[in-house]
C-alpha positions in Angstrom: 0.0 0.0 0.0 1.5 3.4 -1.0 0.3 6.5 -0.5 0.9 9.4 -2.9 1.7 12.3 -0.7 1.4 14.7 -3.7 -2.7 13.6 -4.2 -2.7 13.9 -0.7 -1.6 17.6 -0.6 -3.6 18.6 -3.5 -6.7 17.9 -1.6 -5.7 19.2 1.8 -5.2 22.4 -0.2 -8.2 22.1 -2.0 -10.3 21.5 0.5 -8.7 24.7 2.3 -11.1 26.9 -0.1 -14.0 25.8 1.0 -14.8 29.2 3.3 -11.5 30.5 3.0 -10.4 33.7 4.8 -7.0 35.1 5.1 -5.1 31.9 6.3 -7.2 29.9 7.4 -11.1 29.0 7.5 -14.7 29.7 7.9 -17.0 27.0 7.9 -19.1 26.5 10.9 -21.7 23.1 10.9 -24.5 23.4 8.2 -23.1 26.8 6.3 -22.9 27.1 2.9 -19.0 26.6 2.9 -19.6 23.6 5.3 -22.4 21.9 3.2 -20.1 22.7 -0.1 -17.1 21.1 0.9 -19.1 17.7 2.2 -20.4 18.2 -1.7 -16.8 17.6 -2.3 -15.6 15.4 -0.2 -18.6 12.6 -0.8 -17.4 12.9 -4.7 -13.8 12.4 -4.0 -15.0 9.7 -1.4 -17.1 7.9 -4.4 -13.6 8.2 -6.8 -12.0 6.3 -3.9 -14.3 3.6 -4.9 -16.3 4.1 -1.6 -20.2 5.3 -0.7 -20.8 8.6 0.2 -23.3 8.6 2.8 -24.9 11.3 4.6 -26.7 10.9 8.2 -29.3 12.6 9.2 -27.1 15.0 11.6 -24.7 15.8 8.6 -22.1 13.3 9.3 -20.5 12.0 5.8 -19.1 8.6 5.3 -17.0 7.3 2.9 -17.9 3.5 3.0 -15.8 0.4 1.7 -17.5 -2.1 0.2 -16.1 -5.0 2.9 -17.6 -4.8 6.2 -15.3 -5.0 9.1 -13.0 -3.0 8.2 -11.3 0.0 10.6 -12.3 3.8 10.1 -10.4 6.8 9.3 -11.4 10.0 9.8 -12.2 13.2 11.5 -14.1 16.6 10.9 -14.2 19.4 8.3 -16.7 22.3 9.8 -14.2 25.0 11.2 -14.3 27.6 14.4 -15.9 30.4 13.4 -12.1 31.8 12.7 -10.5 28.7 12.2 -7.2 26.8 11.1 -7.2 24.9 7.4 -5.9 21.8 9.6 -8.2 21.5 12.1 -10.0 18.2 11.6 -9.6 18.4 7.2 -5.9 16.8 8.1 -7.3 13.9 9.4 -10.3 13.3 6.9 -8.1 13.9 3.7 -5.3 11.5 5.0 -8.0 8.6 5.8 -9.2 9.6 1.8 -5.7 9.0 1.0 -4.9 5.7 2.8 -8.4 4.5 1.8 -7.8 5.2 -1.8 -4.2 3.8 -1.4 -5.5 0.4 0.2 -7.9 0.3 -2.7 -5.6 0.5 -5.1 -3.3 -2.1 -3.6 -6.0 -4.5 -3.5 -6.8 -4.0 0.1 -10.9 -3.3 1.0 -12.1 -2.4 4.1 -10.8 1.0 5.3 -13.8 3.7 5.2 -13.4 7.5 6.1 -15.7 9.8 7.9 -16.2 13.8 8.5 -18.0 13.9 11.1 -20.5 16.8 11.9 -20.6 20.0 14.1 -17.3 18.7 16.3 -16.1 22.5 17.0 -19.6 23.3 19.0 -21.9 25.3 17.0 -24.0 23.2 18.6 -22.5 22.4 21.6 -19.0 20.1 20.3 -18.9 16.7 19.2 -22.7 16.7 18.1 -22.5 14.2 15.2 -20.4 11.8 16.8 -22.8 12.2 19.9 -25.4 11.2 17.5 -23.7 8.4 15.6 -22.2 6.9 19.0 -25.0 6.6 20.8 -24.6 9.6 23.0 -27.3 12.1 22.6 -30.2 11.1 20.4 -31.4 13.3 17.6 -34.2 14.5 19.0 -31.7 15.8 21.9 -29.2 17.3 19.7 -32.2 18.7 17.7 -33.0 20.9 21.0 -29.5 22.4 20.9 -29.4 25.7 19.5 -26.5 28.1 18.9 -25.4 31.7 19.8 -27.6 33.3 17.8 -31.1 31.0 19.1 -30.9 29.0 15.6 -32.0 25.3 16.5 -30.1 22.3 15.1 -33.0 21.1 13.6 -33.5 24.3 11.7 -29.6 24.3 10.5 -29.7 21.1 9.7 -32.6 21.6 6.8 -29.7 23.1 4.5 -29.1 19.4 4.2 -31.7 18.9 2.2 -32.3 15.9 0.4 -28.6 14.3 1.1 -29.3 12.6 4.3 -29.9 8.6 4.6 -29.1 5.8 6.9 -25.4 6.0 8.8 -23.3 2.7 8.7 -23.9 1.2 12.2 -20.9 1.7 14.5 -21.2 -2.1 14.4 -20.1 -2.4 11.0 -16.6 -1.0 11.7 -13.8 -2.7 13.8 -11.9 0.4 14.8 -11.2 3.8 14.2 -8.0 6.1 13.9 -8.4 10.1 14.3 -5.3 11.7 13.0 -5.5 15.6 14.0 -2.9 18.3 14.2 -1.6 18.5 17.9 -3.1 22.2 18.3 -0.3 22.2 21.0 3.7 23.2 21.4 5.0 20.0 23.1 5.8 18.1 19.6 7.4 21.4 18.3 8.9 22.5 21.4 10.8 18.1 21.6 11.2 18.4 17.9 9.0 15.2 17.4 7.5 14.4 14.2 4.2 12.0 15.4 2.4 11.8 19.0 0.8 9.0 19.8 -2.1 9.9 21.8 -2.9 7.5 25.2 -5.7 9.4 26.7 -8.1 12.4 25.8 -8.6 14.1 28.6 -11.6 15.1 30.5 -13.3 18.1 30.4 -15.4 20.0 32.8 -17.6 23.3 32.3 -18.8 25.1 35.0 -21.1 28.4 34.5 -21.7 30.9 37.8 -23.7 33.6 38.3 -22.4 36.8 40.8 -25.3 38.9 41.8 -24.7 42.6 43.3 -26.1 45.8 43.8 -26.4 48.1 40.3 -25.9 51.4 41.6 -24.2 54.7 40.5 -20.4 54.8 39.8 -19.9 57.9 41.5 -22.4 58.7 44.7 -22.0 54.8 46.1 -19.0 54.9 48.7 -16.9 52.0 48.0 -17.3 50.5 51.5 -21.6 50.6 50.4 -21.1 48.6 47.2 -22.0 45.2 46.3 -20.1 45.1 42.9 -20.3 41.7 41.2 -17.0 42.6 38.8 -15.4 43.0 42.6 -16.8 39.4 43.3 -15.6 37.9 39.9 -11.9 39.5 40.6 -11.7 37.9 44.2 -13.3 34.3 43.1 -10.8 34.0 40.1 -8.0 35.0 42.1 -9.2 32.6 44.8 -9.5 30.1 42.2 -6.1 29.9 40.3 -4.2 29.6 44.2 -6.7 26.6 44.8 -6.0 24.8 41.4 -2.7 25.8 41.4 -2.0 23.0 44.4 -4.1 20.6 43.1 -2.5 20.4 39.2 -0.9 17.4 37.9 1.6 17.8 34.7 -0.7 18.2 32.6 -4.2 20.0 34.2 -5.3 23.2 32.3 -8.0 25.7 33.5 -9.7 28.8 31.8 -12.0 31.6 32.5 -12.7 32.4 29.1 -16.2 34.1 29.0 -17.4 36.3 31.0 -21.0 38.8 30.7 -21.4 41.7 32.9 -24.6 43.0 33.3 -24.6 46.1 32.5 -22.0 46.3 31.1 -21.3 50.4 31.4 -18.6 52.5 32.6 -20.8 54.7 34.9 -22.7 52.1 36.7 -21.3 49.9 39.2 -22.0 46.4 38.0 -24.7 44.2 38.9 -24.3 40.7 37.8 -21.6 38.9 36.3 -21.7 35.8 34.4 -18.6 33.4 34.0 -17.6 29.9 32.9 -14.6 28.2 34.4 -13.4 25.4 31.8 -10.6 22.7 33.3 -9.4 19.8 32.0 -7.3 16.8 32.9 -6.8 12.6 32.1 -7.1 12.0 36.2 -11.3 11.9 36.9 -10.5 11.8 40.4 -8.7 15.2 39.8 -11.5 16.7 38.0 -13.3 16.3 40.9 -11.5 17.9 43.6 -11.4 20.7 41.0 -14.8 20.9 40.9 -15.2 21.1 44.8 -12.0 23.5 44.9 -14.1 25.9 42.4 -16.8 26.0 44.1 -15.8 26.5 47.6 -13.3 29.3 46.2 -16.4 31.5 44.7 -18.5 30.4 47.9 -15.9 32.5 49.7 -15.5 35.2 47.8 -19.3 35.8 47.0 -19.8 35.7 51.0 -16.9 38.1 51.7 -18.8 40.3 49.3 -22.4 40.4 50.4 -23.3 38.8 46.9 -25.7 36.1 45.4 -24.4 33.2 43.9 -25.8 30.3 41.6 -24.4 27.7 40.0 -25.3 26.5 36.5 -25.7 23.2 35.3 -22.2 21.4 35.2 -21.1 19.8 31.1 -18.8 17.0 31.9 -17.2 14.7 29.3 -14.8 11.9 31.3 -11.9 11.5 30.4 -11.6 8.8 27.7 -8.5 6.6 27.2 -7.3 4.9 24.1 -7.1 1.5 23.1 -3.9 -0.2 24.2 -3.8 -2.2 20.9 -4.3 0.3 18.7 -1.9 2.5 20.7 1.0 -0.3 20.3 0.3 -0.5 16.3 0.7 3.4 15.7 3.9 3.4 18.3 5.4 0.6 16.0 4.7 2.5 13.0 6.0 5.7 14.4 9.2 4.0 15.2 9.5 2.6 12.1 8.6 5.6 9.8 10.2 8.1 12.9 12.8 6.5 14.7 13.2 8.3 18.1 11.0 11.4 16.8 7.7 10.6 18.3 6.4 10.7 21.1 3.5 9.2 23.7 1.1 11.9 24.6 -2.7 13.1 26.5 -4.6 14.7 24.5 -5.5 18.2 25.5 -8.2 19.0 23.4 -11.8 16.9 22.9 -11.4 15.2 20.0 -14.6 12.5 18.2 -12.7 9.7 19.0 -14.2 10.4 22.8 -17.3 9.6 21.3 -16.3 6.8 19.0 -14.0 5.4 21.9 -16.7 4.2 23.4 -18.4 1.9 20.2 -15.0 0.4 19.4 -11.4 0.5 19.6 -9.9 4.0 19.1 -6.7 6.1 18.2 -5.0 8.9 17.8 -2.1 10.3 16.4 -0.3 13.9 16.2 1.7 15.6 13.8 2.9 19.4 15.6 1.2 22.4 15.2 3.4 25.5 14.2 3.9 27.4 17.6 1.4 25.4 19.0 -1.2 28.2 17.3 -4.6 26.6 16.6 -8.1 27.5 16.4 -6.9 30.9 14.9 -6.2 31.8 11.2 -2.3 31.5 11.8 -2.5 27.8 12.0 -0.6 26.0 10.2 2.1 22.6 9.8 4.9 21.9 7.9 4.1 19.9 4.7 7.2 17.4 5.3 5.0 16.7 8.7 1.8 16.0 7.1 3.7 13.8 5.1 5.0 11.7 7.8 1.7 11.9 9.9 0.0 10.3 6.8 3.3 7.4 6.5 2.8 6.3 10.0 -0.8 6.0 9.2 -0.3 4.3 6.5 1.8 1.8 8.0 -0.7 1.2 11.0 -3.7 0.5 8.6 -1.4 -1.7 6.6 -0.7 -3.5 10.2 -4.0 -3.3 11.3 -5.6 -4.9 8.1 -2.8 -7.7 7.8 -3.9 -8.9 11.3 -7.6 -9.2 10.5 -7.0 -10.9 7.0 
């Protein structure tokens, strides 16, 4: 089985225009640019010599003829300023190792873009779907920033949807994705092999004051919720701080204040605290740490405090087997310039993890930049990101024949 890594880079750059902007991509779930490069993809899927099949949530499969084979694959909607890598790398390398296999006489390897993974909807919403996660008529509820349902997006499907492949038809699946971190870079690794995807915890809070005016309320008379938020985030970082393992991560990366002027002192703050880690027990003590931390602070304050409803995904390891095929392949293709790694970032295979065995690998991100126009990997690492693959499917299928 060889791979033709020039066929392979004409694609990743073609499907790059699909919503293109400056460097990088637009191309949310269900959009014009996200609907017209499935278009594409389900053609070059069916010149592959496999089905293109839509589901009814948008995902698009690519399916081989022979059942039981393993699955390659990943997303193609974007952020709503996203990188050209970001899920495409892994969808056009399964296309290429599909076709490949198919034209060494090998069947069974099938390849997937699966829908709404960078949260228009809420994240990982077709593989939700397809896994068994969330039904449709849950994820049909969803709606996005601007109130739009995900049933009412997904009508720009149109006539395309049909039956998916059962998760029961496939043996295994492989997600290769671009690290979106600096660690490979930073090593000068080629490949990560991923061992775990961590889990992730959301956690939204409400800060109720006293709106009042900016300049007759006495400072020792106010009950300012941006105060509040200030004291609770500070109190927050020193109590994760002593908890975090090597690899925990937290954010406070939205935050609403009500109302929001430069006269009035504020009345209500809204924030999310996001953390993440492999270690569930860990996630858990976070949790409790959080939550005692703003307790405190909204107490010390004189302010009103109320939790939202917690989103959790567990953490979700890989399969050992699977994990031992891609390491011998690194070391093979990569000798001593990969690497075992978490994964920092949600990924599908969360969801798919839990159908049937799953993978991961990682080629580096440039400056570990992601999620941003400036995105971008070498094409020499595609390139070997798409070998090792290449050499676990050829593994992979040699055991099953």
């Amino acid at each position: 089985m060889k791979v033709k890594p020039e066929r392979f880079l004409a694609d990743l750059h073609a499907l790059r225009r699909f919503g293109a902007r400056g460097g990088g991509v637009v191309r949310p779930a269900f959009s014009d640019a996200d609907i017209a490069a499935r278009d594409w993809l389900a053609e070059r899927f069916a010149e592959a010599g496999l089905t293109p099949r839509f589901d009814a949530v948008g995902n698009l499969f690519g399916v081989a003829p022979e059942a039981g084979g393993i699955l390659l694959g990943s997303h193609s909607d974007s952020q709503p300023e996203g990188g050209w890598l970001d899920g495409a790398f892994g969808v056009i390398a399964g296309l290429e190792v599909a076709r490949a296999a198919r034209e060494a006489g090998l069947g069974g390897v099938s390849v997937v873009s699966f829908s709404d993974e960078e949260g228009r909807f809420g994240g990982l919403t077709g593989s939700s779907v397809w896994s068994g996660a969330m039904t449709l008529a849950e994820a049909d509820r969803l709606t996005d920033a601007a109130g739009v349902t995900l049933a009412e997006a997904r009508a720009a499907l149109g006539q395309r949807p049909g039956e998916a492949p059962p998760p029961e038809r496939f043996s295994a699946f492989i997600e290769p994705h671009i690290e979106q971190g600096p660690w490979l870079e930073k090593e000068g690794k080629v490949v990560g092999v991923v061992t775990d995807i961590v889990g992730i915890r959301d956690l939204p809070i409400r800060l109720t004051g006293q709106q009042n005016h900016a300049g007759t309320t006495p400072m020792a008379f106010r009950r300012d919720a941006v105060q509040g938020f200030v004291a609770a985030v500070t109190r927050i970082n020193a109590a994760l701080e002593a908890l975090a393992g090597p690899v925990t991560v937290w954010t406070v990366g939205r935050v609403e204040v009500t109302p929001n002027a430069s006269s009035i002192v504020p009345g209500m703050v809204r924030f999310w605290v996001q953390w993440r880690d492999p270690d569930a027990e860990r996630l858990r003590a976070m949790e409790e740490a959080i939550r005692r931390a703003v307790e405190a602070a909204a107490r010390e304050r004189g302010l009103g405090l109320e939790f939202g409803r917690l989103f959790a995904i567990d953490p979700q390891p890989m399969d050992a087997r699977l994990v031992e095929t891609l390491a011998r392949a690194a070391e093979e293709e990569l000798p001593g310039r990969w690497r075992r790694m978490p994964s920092g970032a949600l990924h599908d295979a969360s969801n798919v993890a839990r159908r049937m065995p799953a993978a991961m690998l990682f080629v580096p991100s440039k400056g570990g930049i992601s999620h941003d126009f400036a995105e971008d990997t070498d094409e020499a690492d595609l390139v070997a990101g798409l070998a090792v693959l290449a050499r676990a499917v050829a593994e992979v299928a040699a055991k099953a024949a």
